[in-house]
Wavefront OBJ file of the C-alpha trace (Angstrom):
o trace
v 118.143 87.951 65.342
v 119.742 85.776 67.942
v 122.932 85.564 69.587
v 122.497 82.244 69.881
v 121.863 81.331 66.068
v 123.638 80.861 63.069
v 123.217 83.534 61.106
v 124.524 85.695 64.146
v 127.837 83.815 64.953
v 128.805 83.017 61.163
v 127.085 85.986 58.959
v 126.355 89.312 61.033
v 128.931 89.060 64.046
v 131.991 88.392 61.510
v 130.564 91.630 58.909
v 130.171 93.380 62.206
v 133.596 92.808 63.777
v 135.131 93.287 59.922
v 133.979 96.465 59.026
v 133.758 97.796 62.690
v 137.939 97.015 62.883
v 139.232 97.922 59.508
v 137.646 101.563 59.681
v 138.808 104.227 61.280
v 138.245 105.236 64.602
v 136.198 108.436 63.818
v 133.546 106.026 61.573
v 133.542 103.378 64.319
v 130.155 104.715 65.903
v 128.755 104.786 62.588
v 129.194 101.687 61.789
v 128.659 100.201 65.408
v 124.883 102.529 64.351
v 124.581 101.538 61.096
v 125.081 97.611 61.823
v 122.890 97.727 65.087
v 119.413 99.038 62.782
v 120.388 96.115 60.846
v 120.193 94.062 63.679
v 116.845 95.700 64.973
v 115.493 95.930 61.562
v 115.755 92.100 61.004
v 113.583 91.514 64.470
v 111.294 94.737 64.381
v 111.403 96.812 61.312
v 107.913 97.957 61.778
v 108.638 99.989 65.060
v 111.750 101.465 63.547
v 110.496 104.680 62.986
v 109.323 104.724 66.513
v 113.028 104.195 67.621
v 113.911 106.812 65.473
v 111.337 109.451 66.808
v 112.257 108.041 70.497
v 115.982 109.289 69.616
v 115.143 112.616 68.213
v 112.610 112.740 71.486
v 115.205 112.168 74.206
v 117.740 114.348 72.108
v 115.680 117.472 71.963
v 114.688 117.114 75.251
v 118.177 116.322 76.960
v 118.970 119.922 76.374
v 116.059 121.002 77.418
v 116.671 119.425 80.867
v 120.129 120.890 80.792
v 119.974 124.312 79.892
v 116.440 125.626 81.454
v 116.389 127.408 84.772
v 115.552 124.825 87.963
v 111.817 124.815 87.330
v 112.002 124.653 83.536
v 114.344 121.624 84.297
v 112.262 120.156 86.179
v 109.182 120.237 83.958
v 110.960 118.954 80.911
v 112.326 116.006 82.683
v 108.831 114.678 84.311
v 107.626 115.779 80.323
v 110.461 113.601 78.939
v 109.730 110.557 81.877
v 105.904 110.823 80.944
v 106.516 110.248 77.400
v 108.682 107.583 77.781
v 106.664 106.054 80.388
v 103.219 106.635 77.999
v 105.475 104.420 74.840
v 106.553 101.796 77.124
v 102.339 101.776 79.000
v 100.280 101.954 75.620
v 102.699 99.052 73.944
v 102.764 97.085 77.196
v 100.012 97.490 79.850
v 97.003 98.914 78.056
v 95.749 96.005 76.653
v 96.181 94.962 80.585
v 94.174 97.703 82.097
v 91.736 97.634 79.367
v 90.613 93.924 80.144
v 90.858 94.327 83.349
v 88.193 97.361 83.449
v 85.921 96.017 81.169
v 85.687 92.856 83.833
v 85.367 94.880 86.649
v 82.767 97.207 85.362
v 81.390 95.315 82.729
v 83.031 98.233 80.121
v 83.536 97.342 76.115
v 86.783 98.900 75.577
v 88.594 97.856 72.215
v 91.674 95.164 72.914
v 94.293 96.801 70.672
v 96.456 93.462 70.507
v 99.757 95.649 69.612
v 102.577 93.479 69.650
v 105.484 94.891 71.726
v 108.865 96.340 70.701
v 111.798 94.269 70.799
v 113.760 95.340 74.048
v 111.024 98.545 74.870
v 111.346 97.619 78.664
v 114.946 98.162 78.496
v 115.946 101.017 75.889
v 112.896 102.994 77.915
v 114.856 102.857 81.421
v 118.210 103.409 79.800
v 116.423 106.572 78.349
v 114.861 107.515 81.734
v 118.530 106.984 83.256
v 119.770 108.915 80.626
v 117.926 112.046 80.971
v 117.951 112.054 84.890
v 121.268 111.913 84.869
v 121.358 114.892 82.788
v 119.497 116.542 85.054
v 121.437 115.890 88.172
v 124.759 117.071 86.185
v 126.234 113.708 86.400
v 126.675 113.963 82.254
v 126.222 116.375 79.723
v 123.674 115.864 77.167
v 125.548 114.613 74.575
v 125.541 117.036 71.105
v 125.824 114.340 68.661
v 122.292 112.859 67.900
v 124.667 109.773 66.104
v 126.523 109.600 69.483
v 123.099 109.121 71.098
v 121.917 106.851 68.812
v 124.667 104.623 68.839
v 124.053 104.706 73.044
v 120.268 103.951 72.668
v 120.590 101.086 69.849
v 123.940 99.547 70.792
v 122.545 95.667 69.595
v 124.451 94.065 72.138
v 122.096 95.289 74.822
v 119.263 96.526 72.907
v 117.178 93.669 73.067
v 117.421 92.206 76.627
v 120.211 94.593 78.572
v 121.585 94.495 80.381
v 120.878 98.003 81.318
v 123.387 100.405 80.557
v 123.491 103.854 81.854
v 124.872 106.334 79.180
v 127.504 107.505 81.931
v 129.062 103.980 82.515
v 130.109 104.278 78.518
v 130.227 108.068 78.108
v 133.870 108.010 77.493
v 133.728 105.078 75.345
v 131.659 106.240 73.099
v 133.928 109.549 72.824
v 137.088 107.404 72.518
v 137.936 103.923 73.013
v 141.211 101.623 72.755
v 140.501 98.172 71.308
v 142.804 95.739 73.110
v 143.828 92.310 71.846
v 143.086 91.332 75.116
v 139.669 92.931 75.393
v 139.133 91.116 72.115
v 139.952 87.504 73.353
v 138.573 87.641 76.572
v 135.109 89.172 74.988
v 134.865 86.037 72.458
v 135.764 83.651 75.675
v 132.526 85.657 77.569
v 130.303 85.293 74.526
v 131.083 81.500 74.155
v 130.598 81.214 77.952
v 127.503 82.932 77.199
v 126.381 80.901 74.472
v 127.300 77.482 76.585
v 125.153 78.592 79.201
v 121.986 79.096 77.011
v 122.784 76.011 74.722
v 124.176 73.461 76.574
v 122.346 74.282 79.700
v 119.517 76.415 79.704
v 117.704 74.582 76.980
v 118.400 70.996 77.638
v 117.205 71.413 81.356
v 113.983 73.394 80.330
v 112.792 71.066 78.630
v 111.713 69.112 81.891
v 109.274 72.028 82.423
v 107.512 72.261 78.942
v 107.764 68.712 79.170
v 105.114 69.008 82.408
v 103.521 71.854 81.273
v 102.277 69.439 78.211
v 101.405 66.876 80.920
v 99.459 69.386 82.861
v 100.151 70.589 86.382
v 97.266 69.074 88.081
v 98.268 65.224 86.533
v 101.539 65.491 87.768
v 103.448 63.885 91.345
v 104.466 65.691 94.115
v 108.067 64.658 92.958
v 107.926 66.170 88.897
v 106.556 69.352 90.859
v 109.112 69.682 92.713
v 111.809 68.518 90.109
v 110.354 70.771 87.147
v 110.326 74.155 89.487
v 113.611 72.865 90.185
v 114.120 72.996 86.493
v 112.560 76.151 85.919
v 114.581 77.422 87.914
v 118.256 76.849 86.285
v 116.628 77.559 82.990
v 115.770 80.443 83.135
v 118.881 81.720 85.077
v 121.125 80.254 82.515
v 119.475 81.810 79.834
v 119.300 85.238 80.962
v 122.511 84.748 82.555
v 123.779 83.275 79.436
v 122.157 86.414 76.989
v 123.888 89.238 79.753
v 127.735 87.074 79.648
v 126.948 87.373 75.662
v 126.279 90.913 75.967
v 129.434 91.600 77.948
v 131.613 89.569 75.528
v 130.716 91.511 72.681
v 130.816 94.892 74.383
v 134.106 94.039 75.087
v 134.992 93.280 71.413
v 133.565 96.549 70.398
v 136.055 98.464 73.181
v 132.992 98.889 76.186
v 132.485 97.645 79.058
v 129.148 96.748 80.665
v 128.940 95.659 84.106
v 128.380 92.224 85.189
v 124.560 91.140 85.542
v 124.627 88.197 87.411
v 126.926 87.173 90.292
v 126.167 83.402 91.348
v 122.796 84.518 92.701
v 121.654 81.002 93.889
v 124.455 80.566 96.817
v 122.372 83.468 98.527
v 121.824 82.746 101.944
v 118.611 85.000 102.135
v 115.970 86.903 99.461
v 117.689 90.151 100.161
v 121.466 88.775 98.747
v 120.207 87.428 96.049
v 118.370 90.257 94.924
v 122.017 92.010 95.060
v 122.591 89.076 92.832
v 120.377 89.014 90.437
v 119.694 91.241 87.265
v 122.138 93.324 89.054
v 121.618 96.503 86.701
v 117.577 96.462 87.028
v 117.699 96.620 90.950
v 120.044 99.335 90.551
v 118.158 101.071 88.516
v 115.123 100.802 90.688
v 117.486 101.861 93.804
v 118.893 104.937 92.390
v 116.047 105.918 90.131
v 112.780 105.241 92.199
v 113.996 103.915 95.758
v 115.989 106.494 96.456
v 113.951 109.564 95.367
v 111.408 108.091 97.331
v 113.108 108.320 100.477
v 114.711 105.335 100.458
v 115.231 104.179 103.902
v 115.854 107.205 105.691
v 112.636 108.542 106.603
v 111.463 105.611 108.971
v 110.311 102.807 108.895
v 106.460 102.677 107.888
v 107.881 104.799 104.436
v 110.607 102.579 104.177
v 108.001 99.683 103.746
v 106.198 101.321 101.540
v 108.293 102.406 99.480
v 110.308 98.875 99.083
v 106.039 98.070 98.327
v 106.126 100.703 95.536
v 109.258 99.247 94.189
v 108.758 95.903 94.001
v 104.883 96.289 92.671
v 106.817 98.009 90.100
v 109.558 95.573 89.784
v 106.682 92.926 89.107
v 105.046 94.638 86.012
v 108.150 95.402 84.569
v 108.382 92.072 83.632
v 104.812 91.357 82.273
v 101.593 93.012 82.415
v 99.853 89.998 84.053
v 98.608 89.635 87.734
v 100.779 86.953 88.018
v 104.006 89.426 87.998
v 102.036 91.916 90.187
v 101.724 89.088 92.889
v 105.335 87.824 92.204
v 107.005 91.656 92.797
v 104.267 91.921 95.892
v 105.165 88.646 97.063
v 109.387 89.807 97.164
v 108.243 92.977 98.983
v 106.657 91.330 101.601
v 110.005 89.031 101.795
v 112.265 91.617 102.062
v 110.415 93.503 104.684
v 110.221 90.283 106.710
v 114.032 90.578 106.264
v 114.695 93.536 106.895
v 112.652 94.241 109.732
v 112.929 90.723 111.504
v 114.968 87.878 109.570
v 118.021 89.252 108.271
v 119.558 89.517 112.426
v 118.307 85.772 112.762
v 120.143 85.091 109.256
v 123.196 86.366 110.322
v 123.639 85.098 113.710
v 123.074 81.481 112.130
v 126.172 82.040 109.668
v 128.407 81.572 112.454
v 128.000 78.063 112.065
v 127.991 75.189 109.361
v 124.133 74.500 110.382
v 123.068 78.030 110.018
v 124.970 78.483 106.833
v 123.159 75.446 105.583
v 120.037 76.521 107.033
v 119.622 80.030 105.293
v 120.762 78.551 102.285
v 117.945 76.012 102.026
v 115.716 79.378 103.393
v 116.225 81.200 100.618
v 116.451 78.645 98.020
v 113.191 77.418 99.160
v 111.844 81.463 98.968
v 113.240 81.636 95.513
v 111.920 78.655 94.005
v 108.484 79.837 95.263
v 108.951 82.999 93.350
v 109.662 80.933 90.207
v 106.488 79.113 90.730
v 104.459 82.791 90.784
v 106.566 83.780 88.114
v 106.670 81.384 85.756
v 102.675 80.614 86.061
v 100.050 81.897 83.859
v 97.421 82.807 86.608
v 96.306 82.587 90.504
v 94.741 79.299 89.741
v 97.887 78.067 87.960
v 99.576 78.980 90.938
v 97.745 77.426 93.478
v 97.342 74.317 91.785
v 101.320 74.143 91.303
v 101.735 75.163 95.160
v 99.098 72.985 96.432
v 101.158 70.068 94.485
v 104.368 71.093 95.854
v 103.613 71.116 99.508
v 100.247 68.455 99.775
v 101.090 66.469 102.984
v 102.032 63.257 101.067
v 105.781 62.619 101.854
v 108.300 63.320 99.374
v 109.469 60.064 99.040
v 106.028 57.861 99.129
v 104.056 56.786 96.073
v 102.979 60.183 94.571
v 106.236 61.088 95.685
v 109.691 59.905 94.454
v 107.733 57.810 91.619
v 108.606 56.878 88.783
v 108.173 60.181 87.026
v 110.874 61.423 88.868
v 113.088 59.128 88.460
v 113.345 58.957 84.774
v 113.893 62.526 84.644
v 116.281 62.690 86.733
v 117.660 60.087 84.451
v 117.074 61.629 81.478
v 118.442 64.624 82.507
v 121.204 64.098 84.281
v 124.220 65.489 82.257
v 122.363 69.089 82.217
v 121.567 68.371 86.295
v 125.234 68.229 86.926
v 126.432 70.790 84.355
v 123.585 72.926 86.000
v 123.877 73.150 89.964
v 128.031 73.146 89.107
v 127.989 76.266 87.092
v 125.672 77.417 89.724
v 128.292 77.884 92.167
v 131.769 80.658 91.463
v 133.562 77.672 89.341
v 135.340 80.492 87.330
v 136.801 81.795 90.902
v 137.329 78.549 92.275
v 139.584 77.250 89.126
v 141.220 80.568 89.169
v 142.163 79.919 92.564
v 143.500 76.274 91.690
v 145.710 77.831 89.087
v 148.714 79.251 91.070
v 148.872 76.112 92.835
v 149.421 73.700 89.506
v 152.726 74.222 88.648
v 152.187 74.247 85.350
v 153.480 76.399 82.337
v 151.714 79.580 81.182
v 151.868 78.156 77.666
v 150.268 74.928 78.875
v 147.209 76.769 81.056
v 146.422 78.562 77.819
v 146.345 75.890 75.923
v 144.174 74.039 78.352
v 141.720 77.650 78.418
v 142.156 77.638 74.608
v 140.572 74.054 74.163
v 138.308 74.206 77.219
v 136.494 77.390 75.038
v 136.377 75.752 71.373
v 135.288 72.798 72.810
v 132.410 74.283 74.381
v 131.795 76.241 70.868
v 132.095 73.646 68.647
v 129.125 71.844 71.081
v 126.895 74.907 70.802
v 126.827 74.600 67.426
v 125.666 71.324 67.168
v 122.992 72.070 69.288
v 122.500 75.387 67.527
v 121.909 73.372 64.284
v 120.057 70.362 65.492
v 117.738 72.141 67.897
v 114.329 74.545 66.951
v 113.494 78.166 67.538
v 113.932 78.617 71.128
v 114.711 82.352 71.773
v 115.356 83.750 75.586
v 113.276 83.982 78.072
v 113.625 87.843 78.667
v 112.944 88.871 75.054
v 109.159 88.789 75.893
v 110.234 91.606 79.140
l 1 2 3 4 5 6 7 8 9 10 11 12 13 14 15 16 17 18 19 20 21 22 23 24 25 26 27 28 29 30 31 32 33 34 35 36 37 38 39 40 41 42 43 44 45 46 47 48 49 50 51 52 53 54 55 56 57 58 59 60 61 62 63 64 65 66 67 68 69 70 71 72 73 74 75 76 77 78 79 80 81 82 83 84 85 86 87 88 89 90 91 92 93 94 95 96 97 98 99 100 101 102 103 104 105 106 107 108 109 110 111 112 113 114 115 116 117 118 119 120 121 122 123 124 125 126 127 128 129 130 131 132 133 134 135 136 137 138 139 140 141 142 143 144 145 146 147 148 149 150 151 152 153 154 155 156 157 158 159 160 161 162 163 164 165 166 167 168 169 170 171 172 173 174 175 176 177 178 179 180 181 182 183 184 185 186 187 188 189 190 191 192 193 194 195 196 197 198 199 200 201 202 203 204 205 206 207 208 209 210 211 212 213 214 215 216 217 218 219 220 221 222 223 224 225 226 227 228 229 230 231 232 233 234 235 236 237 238 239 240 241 242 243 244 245 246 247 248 249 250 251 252 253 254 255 256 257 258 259 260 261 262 263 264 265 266 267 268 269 270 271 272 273 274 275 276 277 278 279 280 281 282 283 284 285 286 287 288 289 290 291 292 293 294 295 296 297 298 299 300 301 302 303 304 305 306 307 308 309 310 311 312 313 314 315 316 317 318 319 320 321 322 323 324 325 326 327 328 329 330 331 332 333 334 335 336 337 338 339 340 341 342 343 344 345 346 347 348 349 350 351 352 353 354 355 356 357 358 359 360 361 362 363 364 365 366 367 368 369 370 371 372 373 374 375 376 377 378 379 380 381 382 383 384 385 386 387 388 389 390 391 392 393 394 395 396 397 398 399 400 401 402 403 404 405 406 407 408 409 410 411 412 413 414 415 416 417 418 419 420 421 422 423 424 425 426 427 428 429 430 431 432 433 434 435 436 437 438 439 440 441 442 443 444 445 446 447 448 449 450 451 452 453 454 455 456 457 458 459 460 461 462 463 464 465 466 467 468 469 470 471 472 473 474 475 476
């Protein structure tokens, strides 16, 4: 099920937010449980047994970690990581490695074509969080299995995050107060939310199926240029848009998730906007793989290959396809550059307007590149789109700025605008402008209050006129 669908908004959210408000506060996990297996059931009911057994799993073994001596700990958590880790690799990357073998040494292993469990990449490192933090004493396991279910299949995250560590909510799930405040500004981040997936994320992706159907080889250096351009807002908007979504309606159910995205495209190099973007996976690989690794403290030929390690891990999270492998290899060798060389260039040049606008175009150029790797099916995919991009033909000649380009850009040019504005802090900026209006409270509400039904009563239309088109990070 959707956020962004009707049945969502006007069936299960209202049922949701009904019972979840009229009951009392000692049922309110069991209902927040109860209504989030709906929610997975109507997506996945197949693996729902799975969930359950991956519940009772981390459960049993939560104590485990907690109450053995320091080698018995120790041996239950890498048990507990393994299992996880063997869910998450047969449903995900077997299929992967078994292809791969049988082309490399001509093998005849079976292709088990399993299709994979809504949301497995993320439940599976909030689990792994979960029980590590048990065994550093940062939280105790928690004695209610309902308690722990209601962590694990929490629907606002479930599907794609973002990733919650069980100690961010462990006293929200023990006892929360439901604000009228929390409520209204959690249906204002929802709406946001569902703005930035309707309104924007789909109307400007369709430039890129729109070449993708055209084929990247037929295709002018311009539309190449314009469609990774594209690309790039979409899919930013979307998973932006899915995360504010999340966060609204965690705050409507009394928790609070942290923020996933912070304007990552004003980053003036790869390294902030990797600070920016999908905020709570790089934390998770910082504190959860960087770290224990060593981190940056044990010099610098470790420090590079661990950051390697990391971001080769960063890339098959995502997909198991070579082109993710070369995407997360491709940001390790970035960051290295960075860190070792670039980053005391990058900050020198900030002291001026040229160098500001210098390392912005640096990284946005780095990014878009990534998006490129990302976003294509293969090496030969990628080449081909690459070779396009940067052929020696000038931007602006024939194959260039052509006609192509030009009636996209007019086509598209509401969602352009909307796009690269609500790219940049415009929440921060307009909060900024607000002091200075001397207007009255009543009147700035008011202004809020139709800003945000406006922009809902729009992604509805489009909710109703447009097809199946769910986010991007539901196949992650």
């Amino acid at each position: 099920m959707l956020f962004s669908s009707i049945p969502f908004i006007f069936q299960f959210l209202p049922l949701v937010l009904l019972l979840y408000y009229i009951v009392p506060k000692k049922l309110k996990n069991s209902i927040l449980l109860l209504m989030s297996l709906i929610f997975y059931c109507w997506g996945e009911f197949k693996y729902l047994l799975l969930m359950f057994i991956l519940i009772i799993f981390t459960y049993g073994f939560s104590f485990l970690v907690s109450k053995s001596n320091k080698k018995g700990r120790k041996f239950f958590l890498v048990l507990m990581i393994a299992m996880s880790l063997s869910l998450l690799i047969t449903f995900k990357y077997l299929d992967f490695l078994s292809a791969n073998l049988n082309t490399l040494f001509s093998l005849n292993i079976s292709i088990l074509n399993l299709s994979l469990p809504l949301g497995i990449s993320f439940f599976t490192f909030q689990n792994i969080s979960y029980a590590v933090d048990v065994y550093r004493g940062k939280v105790e396991p928690q004695k209610n299995i309902l308690t722990l279910a209601t962590y694990i299949m929490m629907f606002p995250q479930l599907i794609s995050g973002p990733i919650v560590r069980y100690a961010e909510i462990e006293q929200s799930l023990k006892h929360r107060i439901i604000l009228a405040e929390d409520i209204e500004s959690g249906m204002e981040d929802f709406v946001i939310g569902l703005a930035q997936k309707m309104l924007i994320a789909n109307n400007v992706g369709r430039l890129w199926n729109e070449v993708e159907s055209i084929g990247f080889g037929r295709i002018s250096k311009g539309l190449a240029w314009l469609s990774i351009l594209a690309y790039s807002l979409q899919i930013y908007f979307d998973f932006c848009g899915y995360s504010k979504m999340a966060i609204g309606l965690g705050k409507m159910l009394g928790f609070k998730f942290s923020e996933n995205f912070d304007t990552p495209y004003i980053s003036r190099s790869a390294t902030e906007f990797w600070r920016r973007w999908h905020i709570s996976l790089g934390n998770w690989f910082r504190d959860y793989v960087y770290i224990p690794l060593g981190g940056s403290r044990r010099g610098d030929s470790r420090t590079i290959l661990n950051l390697f390690i990391v971001w080769t891990l960063t890339g098959l999270w995502h997909g198991a396809s070579w082109n993710f492998i070369i995407w997360g290899l491709y940001f390790a060798a970035i960051l290295i550059f960075e860190k070792v060389f670039m980053l005391k260039i990058l900050d020198k040049a900030r002291e001026n307007i040229f160098g500001k606008i210098f390392s912005h175009i640096y990284a946005l150029l780095l990014i878009i590149i990534g998006w490129v790797i990302f976003r294509s099916e293969n090496l030969p995919y990628i080449l081909t789109y690459l070779s396009k991009m940067f052929s020696p033909v000038s931007l602006f000649a024939a194959s260039g700025f052509d006609g192509q380009v030009r009636y996209y850009i007019a086509e598209y040019l509401p969602e352009w605008i909307f796009a690269v504005l609500f790219s940049v802090p415009v929440g921060k900026i307009i909060s900024s402008i607000y002091p200075k209006i001397k207007m009255p409270e009543y009147a700035v509400y008011a202004v809020r209050l139709f800003y945000v039904f406006s922009v809902f009563g729009l992604s509805v239309v489009y909710m109703v006129s447009s097809s199946f088109n769910p986010f991007i990070y539901f196949r992650f």
